[in-house]
VEXRO-611760 format. One line per field, with one value per residue (C-alpha): residue number from 0; residue in one letter; x, y, z. Coordinates in pm, whole numbers. Each point is the difference from the previous one (the first is absolute). Layout:
! VEXRO-611760
k: [NUM_...]
r: [A_...]
east: [X_...]
north: [Y_...]
up: [Z_...]
! end
This chain:
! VEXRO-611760
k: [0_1_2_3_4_5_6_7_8_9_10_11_12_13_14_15_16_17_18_19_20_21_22_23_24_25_26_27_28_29_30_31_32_33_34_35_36_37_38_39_40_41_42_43_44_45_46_47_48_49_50_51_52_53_54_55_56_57_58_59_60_61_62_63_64_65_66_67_68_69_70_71_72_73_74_75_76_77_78_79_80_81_82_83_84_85_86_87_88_89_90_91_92_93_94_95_96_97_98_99_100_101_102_103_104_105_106_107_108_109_110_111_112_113_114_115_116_117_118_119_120_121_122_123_124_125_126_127_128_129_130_131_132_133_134_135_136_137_138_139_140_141_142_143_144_145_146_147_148_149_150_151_152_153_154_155_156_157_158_159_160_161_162_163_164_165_166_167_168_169_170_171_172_173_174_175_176_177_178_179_180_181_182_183_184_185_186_187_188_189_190_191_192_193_194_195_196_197_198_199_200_201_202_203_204_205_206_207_208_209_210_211_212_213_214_215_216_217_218_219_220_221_222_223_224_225_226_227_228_229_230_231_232_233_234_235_236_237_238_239_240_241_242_243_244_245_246_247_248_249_250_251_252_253_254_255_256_257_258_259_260_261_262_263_264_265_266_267_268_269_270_271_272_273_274_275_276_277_278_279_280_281_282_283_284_285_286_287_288_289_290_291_292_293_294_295_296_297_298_299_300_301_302_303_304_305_306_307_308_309_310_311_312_313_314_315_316_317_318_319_320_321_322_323_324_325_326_327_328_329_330_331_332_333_334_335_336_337_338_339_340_341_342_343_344_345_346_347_348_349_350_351_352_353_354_355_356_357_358_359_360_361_362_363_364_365_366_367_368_369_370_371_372_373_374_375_376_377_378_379_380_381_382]
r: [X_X_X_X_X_X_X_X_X_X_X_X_X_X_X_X_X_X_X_X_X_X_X_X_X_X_X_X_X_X_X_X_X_X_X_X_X_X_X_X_X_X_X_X_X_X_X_X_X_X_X_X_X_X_X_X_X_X_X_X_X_X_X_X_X_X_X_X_X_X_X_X_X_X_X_X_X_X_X_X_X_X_X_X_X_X_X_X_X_X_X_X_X_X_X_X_X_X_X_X_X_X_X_X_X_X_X_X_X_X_X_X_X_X_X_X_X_X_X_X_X_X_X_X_X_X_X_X_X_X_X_X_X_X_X_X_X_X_X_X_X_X_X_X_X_X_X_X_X_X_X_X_X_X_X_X_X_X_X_X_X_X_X_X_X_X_X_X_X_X_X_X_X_X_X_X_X_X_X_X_X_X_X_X_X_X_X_X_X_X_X_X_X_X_X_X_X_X_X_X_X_X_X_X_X_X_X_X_X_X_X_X_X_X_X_X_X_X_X_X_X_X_X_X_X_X_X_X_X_X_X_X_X_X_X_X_X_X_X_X_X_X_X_X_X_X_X_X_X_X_X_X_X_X_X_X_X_X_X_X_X_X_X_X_X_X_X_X_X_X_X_X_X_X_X_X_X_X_X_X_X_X_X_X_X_X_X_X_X_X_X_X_X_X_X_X_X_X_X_X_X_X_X_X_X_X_X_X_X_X_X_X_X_X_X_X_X_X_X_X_X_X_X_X_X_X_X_X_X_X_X_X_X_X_X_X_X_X_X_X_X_X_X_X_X_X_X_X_X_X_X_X_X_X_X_X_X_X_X_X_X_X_X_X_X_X_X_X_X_X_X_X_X_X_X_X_X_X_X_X_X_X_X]
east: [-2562_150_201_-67_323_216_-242_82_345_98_-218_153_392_-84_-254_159_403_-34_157_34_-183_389_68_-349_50_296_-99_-302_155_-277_7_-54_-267_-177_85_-100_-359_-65_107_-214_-264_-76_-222_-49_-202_-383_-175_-118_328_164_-239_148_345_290_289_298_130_329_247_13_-44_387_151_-330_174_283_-115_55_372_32_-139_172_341_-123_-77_294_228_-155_206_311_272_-64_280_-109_-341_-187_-3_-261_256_108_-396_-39_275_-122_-311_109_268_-162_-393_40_-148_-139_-88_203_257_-206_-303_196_186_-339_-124_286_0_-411_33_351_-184_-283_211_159_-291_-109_-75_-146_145_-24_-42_-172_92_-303_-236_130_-196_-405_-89_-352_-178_-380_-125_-379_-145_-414_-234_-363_-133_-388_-34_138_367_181_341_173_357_262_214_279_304_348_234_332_179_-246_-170_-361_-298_-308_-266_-334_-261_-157_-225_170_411_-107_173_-166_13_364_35_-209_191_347_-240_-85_300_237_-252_-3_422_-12_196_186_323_215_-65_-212_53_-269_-121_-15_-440_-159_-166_366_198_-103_318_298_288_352_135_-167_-131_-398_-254_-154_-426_-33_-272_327_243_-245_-34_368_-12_-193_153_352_132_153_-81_203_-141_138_161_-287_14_183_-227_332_-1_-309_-52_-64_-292_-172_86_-241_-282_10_5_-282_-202_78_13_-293_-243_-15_-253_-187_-107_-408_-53_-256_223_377_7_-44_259_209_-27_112_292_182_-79_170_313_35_-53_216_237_1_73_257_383_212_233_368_-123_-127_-243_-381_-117_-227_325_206_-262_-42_421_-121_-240_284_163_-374_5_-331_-320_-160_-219_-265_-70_51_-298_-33_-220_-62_-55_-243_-195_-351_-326_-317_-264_-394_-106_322_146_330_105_343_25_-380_-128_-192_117_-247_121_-158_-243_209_261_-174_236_296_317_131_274_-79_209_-18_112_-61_-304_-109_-57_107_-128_155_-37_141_230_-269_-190_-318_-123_102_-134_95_140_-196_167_-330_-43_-274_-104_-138_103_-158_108_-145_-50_296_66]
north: [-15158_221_320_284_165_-300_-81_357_21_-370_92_357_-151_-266_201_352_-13_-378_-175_-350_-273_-61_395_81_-282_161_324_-42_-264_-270_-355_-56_-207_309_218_-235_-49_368_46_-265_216_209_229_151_-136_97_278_-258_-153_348_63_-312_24_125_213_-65_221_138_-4_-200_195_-52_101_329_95_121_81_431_-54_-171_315_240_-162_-35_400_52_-159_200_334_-219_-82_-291_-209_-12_-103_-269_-348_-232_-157_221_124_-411_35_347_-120_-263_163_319_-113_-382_-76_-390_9_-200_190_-99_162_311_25_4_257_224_-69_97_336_97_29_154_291_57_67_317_203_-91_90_230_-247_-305_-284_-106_-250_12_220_170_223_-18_233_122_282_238_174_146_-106_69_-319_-92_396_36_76_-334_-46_-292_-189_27_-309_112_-194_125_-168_143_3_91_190_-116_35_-213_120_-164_128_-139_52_-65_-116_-368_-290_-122_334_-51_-331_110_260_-192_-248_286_168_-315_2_345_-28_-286_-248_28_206_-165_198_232_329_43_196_-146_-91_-208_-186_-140_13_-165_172_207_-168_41_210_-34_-359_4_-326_56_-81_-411_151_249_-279_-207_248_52_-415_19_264_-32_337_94_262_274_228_346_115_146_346_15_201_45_-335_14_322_-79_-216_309_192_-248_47_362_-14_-281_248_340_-158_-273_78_416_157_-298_-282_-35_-355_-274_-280_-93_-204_317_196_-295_9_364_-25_-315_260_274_-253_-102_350_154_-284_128_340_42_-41_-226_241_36_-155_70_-294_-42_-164_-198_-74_-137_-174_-222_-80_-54_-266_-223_7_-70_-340_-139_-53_-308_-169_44_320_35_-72_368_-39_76_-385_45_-293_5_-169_-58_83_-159_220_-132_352_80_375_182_350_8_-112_-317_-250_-310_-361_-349_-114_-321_202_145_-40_-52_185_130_180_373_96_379_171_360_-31_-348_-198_-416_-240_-370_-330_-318_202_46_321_1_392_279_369_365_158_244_317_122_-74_-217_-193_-306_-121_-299_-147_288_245_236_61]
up: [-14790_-261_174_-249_77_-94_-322_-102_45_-208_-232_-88_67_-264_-287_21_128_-171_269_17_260_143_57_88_323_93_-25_226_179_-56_-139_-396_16_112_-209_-244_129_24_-361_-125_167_-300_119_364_301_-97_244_221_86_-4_297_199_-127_318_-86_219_229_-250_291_340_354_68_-369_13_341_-188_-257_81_79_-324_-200_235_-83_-385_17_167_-209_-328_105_98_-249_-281_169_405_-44_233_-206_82_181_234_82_92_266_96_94_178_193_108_-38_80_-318_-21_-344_-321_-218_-342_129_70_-308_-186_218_-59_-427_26_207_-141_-341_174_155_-370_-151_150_-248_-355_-307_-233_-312_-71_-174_-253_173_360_224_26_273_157_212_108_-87_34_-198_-45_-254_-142_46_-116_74_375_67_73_189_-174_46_-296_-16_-200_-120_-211_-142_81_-322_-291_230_-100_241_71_200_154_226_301_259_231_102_151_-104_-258_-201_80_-141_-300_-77_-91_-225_-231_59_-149_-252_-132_19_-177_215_382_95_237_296_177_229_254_310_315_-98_235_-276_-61_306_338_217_-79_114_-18_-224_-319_95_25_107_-314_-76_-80_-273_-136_7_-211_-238_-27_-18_-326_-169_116_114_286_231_177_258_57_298_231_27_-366_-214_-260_-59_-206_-108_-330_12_266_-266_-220_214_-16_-351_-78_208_-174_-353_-41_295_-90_-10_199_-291_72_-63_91_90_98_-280_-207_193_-52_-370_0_245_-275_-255_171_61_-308_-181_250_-58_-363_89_294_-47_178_208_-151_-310_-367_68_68_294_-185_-271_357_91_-255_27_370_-85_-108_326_196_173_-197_125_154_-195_315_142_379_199_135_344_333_216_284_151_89_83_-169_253_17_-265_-276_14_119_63_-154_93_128_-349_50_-282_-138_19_-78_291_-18_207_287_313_-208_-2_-322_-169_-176_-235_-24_-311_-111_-224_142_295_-74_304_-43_221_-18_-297_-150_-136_139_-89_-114_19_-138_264_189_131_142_393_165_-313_-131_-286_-184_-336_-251_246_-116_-363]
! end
């Protein structure tokens, strides 16, 4: 069984810091011949498996005991002088002296490298190098949709350097609008950077731990799989951290969506917000510069990780079953399926303008999604 976490993390040590198989197994402290079978693995674990696949637990109960001390000696040492510091060393026979630590040395000297670097990066700064970091964030705004006033969900992306935006709307902030929204997003930039600073989301994280440490979503670590960027979370509670990005949403909202755009369909909004982001791409300044956004953008491009020849497969998994009638229910919509299935369970693929049911790996219908309540939906029955 493939462990997303591990897939992701040989895969971006190899493809984007260009590590070897050798220093990838030591890094991670794993054998070559798996590192070698993951890599040969070119792309991730489909949906289905993604839904059985385990992440491990990051840290064991005896090494996550400690784990506070470790950071409070860490913070500690940050106002101390350079030279009486805590090495990893001296932490080890801390922790064994004063907490009766049983844990190994190695284990603790690779705790200590991970949430030393943590601790130092409080604070981001002020300028980006070309290619290296987006911000994300949510944001709502009102529209006039088919004539009635419409709340809708803006995903809306930066990138840190040039300073471009992308915007997309949804109805709603689920996790398959969330996966979505990075597929167009790379697509509109034009390739990947190498990282991404995010909100503590529940479509991403599972549980804040440590520090800046999260149990991150198995659907958000196969997206980060696919496209190979990494993700950093900010502190909780540390609105400065990504100010910037707010700042985004504010704007997307006061720029492109006033006075409220009357439209018949989010694909029509949709085509006006990638207007407005590449117009006002054409427009706006880069801050302490004489350039465009849109001119630093395209010096960004050549610093974007490229695309993957597949897009990401951006879906919600549920599991269901086909009752006597062949109709399963998602959401209290009543979906068709062959009579050949009745009694069966099956897979449902939910994505944001379809719904994709598959048995056996197979795809055995496929509907427009309904976002309507109690319906039944039979192949022709929505437009």
């Amino acid at each position: 069984m493939i462990n997303m976490a591990q897939f992701y993390n040989i895969k971006f040590l190899h493809e984007v810091e260009g590590l070897s198989q050798r220093q990838i197994a030591q890094k991670l402290g794993i054998s070559r011949n798996t590192v070698s079978k993951y890599l040969k693995q070119n792309e991730a674990p489909t949906t289905i498996n993604r839904q059985n696949s385990y992440i491990g637990r990051e840290y064991s109960d005896e090494t996550r005991r400690v784990l506070p001390i470790i950071d409070q000696w860490l913070e500690d040492d940050l106002k101390r002088w350079g030279k009486q510091k805590h090495t990893a060393a001296r932490i080890f026979r801390r922790l064994q002296d004063e907490y009766n630590f049983k844990g190994s040395e190695s284990n603790i000297r690779k705790v200590v490298a991970k949430r030393r670097k943590k601790l130092q990066d409080v604070f981001i700064p002020l300028d980006f190098q070309l290619g290296h970091q987006f911000q994300f964030d949510w944001g709502e705004a009102d529209i006039i949709l088919q004539g009635r006033t419409q709340r809708i969900y803006l995903f809306c992306m930066q990138l840190s350097a040039s300073r471009v935006r992308f915007a997309r709307a949804y109805l709603h902030e689920k996790q398959e609008a969330f996966l979505d929204g990075f597929v167009h997003a790379f697509e509109f930039f034009g390739g990947v950077p190498t990282e991404g600073l995010f909100d503590n989301l529940k479509t991403a994280v599972v549980k804040i731990l440590q520090g800046r440490d999260r149990l991150e979503q198995e659907a958000f670590l196969a997206l980060q799989a696919h496209y190979l960027f990494k993700a950093e979370f900010c502190n909780v509670r540390s609105g400065n951290e990504k100010g910037r990005i707010e700042g985004t949403v504010g704007y997307v909202r006061r720029n492109a969506l006033v006075p409220l755009p009357e439209v018949q369909s989010l694909d029509e909004l949709n085509d006006h917000l990638l207007k407005w982001c590449l117009k006002d791409a054409e427009q706006k300044t880069v801050p302490h510069t004489n350039e465009k956004v849109a001119q630093m953008w395209e010096k960004e491009k050549e610093y974007l990780h490229p695309l993957p020849e597949k897009k990401f497969e951006a879906c919600r998994l549920v599991s269901c079953q086909v009752n006597k009638t062949s109709l399963i229910t998602v959401e209290t919509n009543q979906y068709s399926i062959p009579c050949s299935y009745v009694g069966q369970g099956v897979w449902v693929k939910i994505f944001v303008d379809r719904v994709s049911v598959v048995a056996q790996n197979q795809v055995i219908a496929e509907h427009p999604r309904s976002y309507e309540r109690n319906q039944m939906i039979k192949p022709g029955s929505l437009p």
